[in-house]
C-alpha positions, 0 to 999 in steps of 0.5 A: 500500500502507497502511502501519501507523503507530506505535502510541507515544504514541498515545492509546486513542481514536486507536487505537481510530478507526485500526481504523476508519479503516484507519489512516488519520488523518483531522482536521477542520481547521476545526472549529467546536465549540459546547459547551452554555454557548455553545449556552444563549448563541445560544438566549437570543439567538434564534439557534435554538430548542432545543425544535424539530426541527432544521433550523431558520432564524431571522428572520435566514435562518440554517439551524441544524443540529443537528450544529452545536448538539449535540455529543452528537448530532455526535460519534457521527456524526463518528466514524462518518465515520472522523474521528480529531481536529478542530482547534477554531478560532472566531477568526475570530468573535470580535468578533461574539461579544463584541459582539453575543453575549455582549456583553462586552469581547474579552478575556471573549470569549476566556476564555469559548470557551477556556473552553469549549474546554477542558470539550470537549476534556476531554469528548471526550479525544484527538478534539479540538485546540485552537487559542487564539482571538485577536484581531489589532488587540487588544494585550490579547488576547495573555496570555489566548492565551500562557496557552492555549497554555502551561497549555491545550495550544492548538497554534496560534491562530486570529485574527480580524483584525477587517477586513471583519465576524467572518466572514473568518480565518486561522490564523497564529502571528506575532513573539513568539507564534510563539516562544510556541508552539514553547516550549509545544509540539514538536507543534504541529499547525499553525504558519505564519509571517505 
């Protein structure tokens, strides 16, 4: 038997996505959302062509959907599959953004996905979480996600360790950080001690 939840403090959206979810939350745990700053990037790299019908592939062998690269094509259809928030995580890409997309130190690369973080969930309010993108081996990095998770409302962080190319992460909240997050917020979404 389905039982309702409490209607307190949720937001309109969420309300509105229980009657189609029959009150069931459903959350993308590992989201990857490409705003349109980002999508201009990965174009102007030759990561797809905007201009063509998707799906695509590149001369690197990447199939490129549309759903990836267009928000505004994937959200009605992420709705429509009953899903009530996705956790935003790109940490465990970062290096490769800083150093072969955007071509900036990490500390750049961080404010830029916060960044676009931030237009997103502003965009789509109540469907999306943040998690502050960080990097383990860089010191630096720690400010930019202190100062997401205090005045951007990340819940956790997602870290690339760096080992082993961008495609290996994990979403951890370590020493300090984790005291950080507990601070920042009493709702966290997701906190594991590493």
């Amino acid at each position: 038997m389905m039982v309702d939840r409490p209607k307190v403090g949720c937001s309109e959206k969420v309300q509105e996505m229980d009657s189609v979810t029959e009150h069931r939350a459903i959350v993308d745990t590992h989201r990857h959302p490409i705003g349109p700053k980002l999508a201009a990037k990965m174009a102007e790299a030759g990561l797809y062509d905007p201009k063509q019908e998707f799906p695509q592939t590149n001369p690197a062998d990447l199939l490129c959907y549309r759903d990836f690269f267009d928000l505004e094509y994937a959200m009605p259809k992420q709705r429509a599959g009953g899903v009530t928030l996705s956790l935003a995580s790109n940490g465990g890409e970062v290096d490769w953004f800083a150093r072969d997309l955007l071509r900036v130190s990490t500390g750049d690369a961080l404010k830029f996905l916060n960044d676009e973080y931030l237009e997103i969930r502003d965009r789509y309010p109540g469907e999306f979480a943040l998690m502050a993108n960080a990097h383990a081996l860089e010191e630096s990095c720690r400010p930019i996600v202190e100062e997401m998770i205090s005045q951007g409302g990340a819940k956790a962080i997602a870290v690339s360790s760096g080992i082993e190319a961008a495609h290996r992460s994990m979403a951890i909240v370590m020493g300090r950080t984790h005291r950080a997050v507990a601070a920042a917020s009493s709702r966290r979404l997701l906190v594991a001690d590493g």
